[in-house]
C-alpha positions, 0 to 999 in steps of 0.5 A: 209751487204757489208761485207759479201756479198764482198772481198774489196781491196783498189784500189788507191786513187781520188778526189771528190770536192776537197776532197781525197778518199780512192777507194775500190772494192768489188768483190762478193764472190763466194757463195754470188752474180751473176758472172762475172764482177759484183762489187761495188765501194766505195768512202771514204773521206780519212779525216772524213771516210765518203762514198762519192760514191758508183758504182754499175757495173753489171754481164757485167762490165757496171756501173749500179748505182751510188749513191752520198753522198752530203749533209752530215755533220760530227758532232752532229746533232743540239740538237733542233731536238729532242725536242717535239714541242710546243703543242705536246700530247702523244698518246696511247700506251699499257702497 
């Protein structure tokens, strides 16, 4: 949980896409993660709240990961998704 395993502090603002981001970091707690320069960076859309990028940086300040949110949709999925298809049975299952 990013919550617990950090302190955030918001730390500006970038654009991704087009798109205005809030920048937070994250810095380990002391009890919870390696020392050092180690910390996340999170990117989120300043319109829908939605992460956009996550950066990993190691115990020597290097970026170690980074993760990119691009094909998410804000809104309900499409109802047709959750319906049983066409010729489906019921399986076993235990009482």
């Amino acid at each position: 949980d990013p919550d617990t395993l950090y302190n955030w502090s918001e730390d500006g603002v970038e654009m991704i896409d087009g798109r205005r981001c809030r920048r937070f970091v994250g810095r380990y707690r002391e009890a919870s993660g390696p020392i050092g320069d180690a910390h996340e960076v999170c990117l989120v859309d300043a319109e829908t709240g939605m992460r956009r990028r996550v950066m990993t940086f190691n115990v020597k300040g290097k970026l170690a990961l980074t993760i990119d949110y691009l094909n998410a949709k804000v809104g309900a999925p499409p109802r047709h998704i959750f319906e049983m298809p066409a010729g489906y049975k019921r399986g076993y299952h235990r009482r």
